[in-house]
SEROGU-213476 format. One line per 10 residues: number of its first residue (from 0); for each residue x, y, z of C-alpha. Coordinates in steps of 0.1 Angstrom, whole numbers. Layout:
<rs>
NUM) X:Y:Z; ...
</rs>
This chain:
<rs>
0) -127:191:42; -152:182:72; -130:190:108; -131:159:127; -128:162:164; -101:139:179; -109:106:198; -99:116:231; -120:148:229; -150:128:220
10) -148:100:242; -144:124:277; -178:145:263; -198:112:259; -189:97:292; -195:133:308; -229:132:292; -239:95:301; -230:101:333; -249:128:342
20) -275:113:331; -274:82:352; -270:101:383; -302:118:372; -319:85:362; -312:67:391; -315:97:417; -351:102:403; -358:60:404; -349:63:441
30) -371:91:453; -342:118:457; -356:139:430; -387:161:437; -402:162:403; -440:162:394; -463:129:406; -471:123:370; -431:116:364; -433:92:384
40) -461:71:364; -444:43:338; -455:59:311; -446:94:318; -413:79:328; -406:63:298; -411:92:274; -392:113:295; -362:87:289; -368:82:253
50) -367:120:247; -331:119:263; -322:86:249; -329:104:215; -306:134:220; -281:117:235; -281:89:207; -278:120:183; -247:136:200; -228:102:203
60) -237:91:163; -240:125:146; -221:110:114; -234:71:113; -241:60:85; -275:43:81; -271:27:49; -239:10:65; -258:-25:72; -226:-37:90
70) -221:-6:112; -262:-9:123; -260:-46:131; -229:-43:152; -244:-12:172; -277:-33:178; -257:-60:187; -240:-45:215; -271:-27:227; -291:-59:230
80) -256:-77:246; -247:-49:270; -290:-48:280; -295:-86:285; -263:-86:306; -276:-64:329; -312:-79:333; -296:-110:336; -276:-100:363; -312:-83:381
90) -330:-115:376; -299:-130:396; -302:-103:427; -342:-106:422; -341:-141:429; -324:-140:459; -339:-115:475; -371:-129:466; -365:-157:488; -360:-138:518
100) -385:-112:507; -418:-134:507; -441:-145:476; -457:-110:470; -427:-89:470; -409:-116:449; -437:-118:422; -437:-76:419; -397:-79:413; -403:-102:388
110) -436:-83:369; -434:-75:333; -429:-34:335; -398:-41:361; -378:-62:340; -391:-40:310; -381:-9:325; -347:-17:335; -341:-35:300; -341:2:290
120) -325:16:312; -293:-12:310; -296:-4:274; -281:28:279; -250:15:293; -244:2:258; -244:40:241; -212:52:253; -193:16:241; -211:24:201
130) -202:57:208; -164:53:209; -166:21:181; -183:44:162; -154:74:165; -131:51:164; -141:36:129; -146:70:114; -116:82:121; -100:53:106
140) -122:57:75; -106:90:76; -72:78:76; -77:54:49; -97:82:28; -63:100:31; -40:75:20; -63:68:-11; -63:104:-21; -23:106:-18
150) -20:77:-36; -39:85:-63; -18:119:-64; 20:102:-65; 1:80:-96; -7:110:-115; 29:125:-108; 43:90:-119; 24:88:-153; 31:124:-162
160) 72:120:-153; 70:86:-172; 56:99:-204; 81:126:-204; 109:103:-204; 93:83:-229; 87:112:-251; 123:119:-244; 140:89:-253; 121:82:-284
170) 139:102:-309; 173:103:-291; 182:70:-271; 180:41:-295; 206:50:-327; 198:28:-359; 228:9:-353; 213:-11:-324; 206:-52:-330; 173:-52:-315
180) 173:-88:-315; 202:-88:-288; 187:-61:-270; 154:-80:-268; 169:-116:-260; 187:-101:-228; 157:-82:-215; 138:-111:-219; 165:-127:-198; 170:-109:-172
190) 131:-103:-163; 125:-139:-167; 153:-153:-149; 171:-129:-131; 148:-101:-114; 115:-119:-119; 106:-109:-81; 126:-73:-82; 100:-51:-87; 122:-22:-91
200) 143:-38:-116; 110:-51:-136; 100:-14:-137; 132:0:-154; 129:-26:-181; 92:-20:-191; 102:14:-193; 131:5:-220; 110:-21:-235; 82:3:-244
210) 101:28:-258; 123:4:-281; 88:-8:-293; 78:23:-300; 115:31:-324; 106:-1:-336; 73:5:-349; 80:39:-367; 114:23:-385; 110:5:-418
220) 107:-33:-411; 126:-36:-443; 165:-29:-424; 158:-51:-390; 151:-82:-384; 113:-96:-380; 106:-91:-343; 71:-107:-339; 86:-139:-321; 103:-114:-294
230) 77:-93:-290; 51:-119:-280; 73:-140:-261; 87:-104:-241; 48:-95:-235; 41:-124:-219; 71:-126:-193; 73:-89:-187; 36:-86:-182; 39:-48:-193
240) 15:-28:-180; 20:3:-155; 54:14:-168; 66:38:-143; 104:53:-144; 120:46:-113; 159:44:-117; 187:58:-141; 200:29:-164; 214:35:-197
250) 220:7:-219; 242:9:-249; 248:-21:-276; 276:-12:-299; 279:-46:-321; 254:-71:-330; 241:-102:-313; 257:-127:-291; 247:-161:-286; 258:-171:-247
260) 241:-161:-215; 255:-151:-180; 245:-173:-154; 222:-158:-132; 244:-170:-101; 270:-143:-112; 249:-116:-128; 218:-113:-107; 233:-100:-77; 254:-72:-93
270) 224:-61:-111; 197:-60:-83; 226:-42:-59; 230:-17:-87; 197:-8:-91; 187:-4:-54; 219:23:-49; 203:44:-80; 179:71:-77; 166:92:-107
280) 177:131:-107; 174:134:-150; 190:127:-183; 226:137:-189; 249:135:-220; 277:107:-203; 313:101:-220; 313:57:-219; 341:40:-215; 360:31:-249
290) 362:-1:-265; 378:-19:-295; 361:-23:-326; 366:-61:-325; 344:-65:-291; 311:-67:-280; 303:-46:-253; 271:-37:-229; 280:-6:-211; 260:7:-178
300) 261:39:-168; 240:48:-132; 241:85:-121; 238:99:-87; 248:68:-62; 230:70:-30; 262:59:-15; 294:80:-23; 313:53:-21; 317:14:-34
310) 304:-10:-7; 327:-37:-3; 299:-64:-10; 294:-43:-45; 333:-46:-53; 331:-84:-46; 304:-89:-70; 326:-70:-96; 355:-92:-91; 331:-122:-91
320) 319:-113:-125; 355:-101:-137; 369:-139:-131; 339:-153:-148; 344:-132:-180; 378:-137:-181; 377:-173:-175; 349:-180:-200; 367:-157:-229; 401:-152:-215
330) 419:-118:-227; 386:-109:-251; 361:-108:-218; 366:-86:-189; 342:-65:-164; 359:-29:-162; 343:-1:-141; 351:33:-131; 336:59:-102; 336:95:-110
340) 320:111:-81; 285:102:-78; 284:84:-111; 291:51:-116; 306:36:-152; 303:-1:-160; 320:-17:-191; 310:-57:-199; 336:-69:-227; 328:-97:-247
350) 338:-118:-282; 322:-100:-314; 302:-128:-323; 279:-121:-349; 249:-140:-360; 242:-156:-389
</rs>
């Protein structure tokens, strides 16, 4: 990769250079430089300072870009701006020493090879400010080129850690005993309604949805039910594309459909609090928590909690969900949840009711 100086460094050297060359400029203007008579002439003058504008121009832009339009215009701009300030402001002393100069001496001030001569030379105060724009954009150009690159790098590492899991899960995560048309109603739920914005939570969903559509596909269509209703409805509100694995959720449906909801005003903080505490360290065989055959239950299990301990906010949202189950199914609904270590266990009890 090319070595790029730093700003400072560059910045000191130009002003360095541009200096020296106005005290040489202007000494030689005023007489105080013993050089040949021919110097002296206007056009032997004004090679000599094109050859050094030339150099000069070469050490302050030795990476522009000419096929950069914008870069160009803005460089030409300032030149031009910077110039006509300057010859402005000589016009302004010219004029008044004009009038207490006399006619003659005021009309040689204002003669075309003066005002031409120091347009040039003003010019040059304009190098050093494209100079340092110019330094500055590349090495934010730089920057940015950087950034891309490692983006593009933690992509690759996503897709390739995503398509292991998948590959994982496919023949070992979903059991034949699963009522897909549960599982799909309360994804379809909780992307829709609950975590629409959570882009976290939208991310471990996809995941789950893409593999269940890929147990789905490979099973005979002949012992589930007819999935085609779900499956468009679930592609359009998930939006799935990008499925990347971020956090360890493991759902588990051990009885068939139910036909009630949560409200989203009890279940939609536990679940977004839940996920942010998660992280992903791998797969691992789990005991769940045990539960009667006569119950329907969704059991959570999330392995290595960031925090080593329950935040009380988290333990409020448990009770809040607890009193709702409870009060909505008394004895046969409950929210139970255990915290062995680092891993957390939670247990959502509900009727068995079973569709028609």
């Amino acid at each position: 990769m090319e070595k790029y100086p730093g700003p400072a460094y560059n910045v000191m050297w130009h002003i360095a250079l541009w200096a020296g060359y106005f005290i040489f400029e202007y000494l030689l203007a005023w007489g105080y430089v013993g050089v040949m008579p021919q110097i002296t002439s206007s056009l032997a003058h004004f090679t000599v300072n094109i050859v050094l504008f030339y150099v000069l121009y070469k050490i302050t832009f030795p990476r522009l870009s000419w096929s950069n339009p914008k870069s160009i215009a803005i460089s030409a701009a300032l030149i031009l701006l910077v110039a006509s300030i300057f010859v402005a402001m000589k016009l302004v002393v010219d004029m008044l020493l004009m009038l207490g100069a006399g006619r003659e001496i005021g009309q040689e001030m204002f003669s075309m090879q003066s005002i031409t001569g120091y347009f040039y030379r003003s010019a040059a105060f304009a190098f050093p400010a494209i100079g340092i724009y110019n330094l500055l954009r590349f090495e934010k150009e730089k920057q940015n080129k950087l950034l891309f690159i490692q983006s593009q790098y933690n992509k690759m590492l996503e897709d390739q850690i995503t398509q292991k899991l998948l590959d994982r899960h496919k023949g070992t995560m979903l059991n034949d005993h699963i009522d897909y048309h549960f599982f799909f109603s309360m994804m379809s739920f909780i992307s829709s309604r609950l975590i629409k914005t959570d882009q976290i939570g939208r991310h471990v969903i996809n995941q789950f949805v893409d593999v269940l559509r890929y147990t789905t596909s490979t099973k005979s269509s002949a012992t589930f039910l007819r999935l085609s209703d779900e499956l468009d409805q679930l592609s359009i509100r998930l939006e799935l594309k990008n499925i990347i694995a971020s956090q360890p959720i493991y759902l588990k449906i051990s009885r068939p459909s139910i036909d009630y909801i949560i409200p989203k005003s009890v279940l939609m903080p536990l679940f977004i609090m839940l996920l942010k505490n998660c992280e992903f360290t791998g797969e691992k065989q789990v005991q769940t928590l045990s539960v009667k055959e006569t119950d329907q239950m969704l059991s959570i299990i999330f392995e290595n909690l960031k925090a080593h301990f329950l935040s009380a906010e988290l333990k409020t949202e448990f009770a809040s969900l607890d009193a709702y189950l409870k009060g909505r199914f008394k004895e046969k609904g409950h929210l139970r949840y255990e915290h062995r270590g680092r891993n957390l266990f939670v247990e959502l009890r509900f009727p068995a009711l079973r569709s028609k």
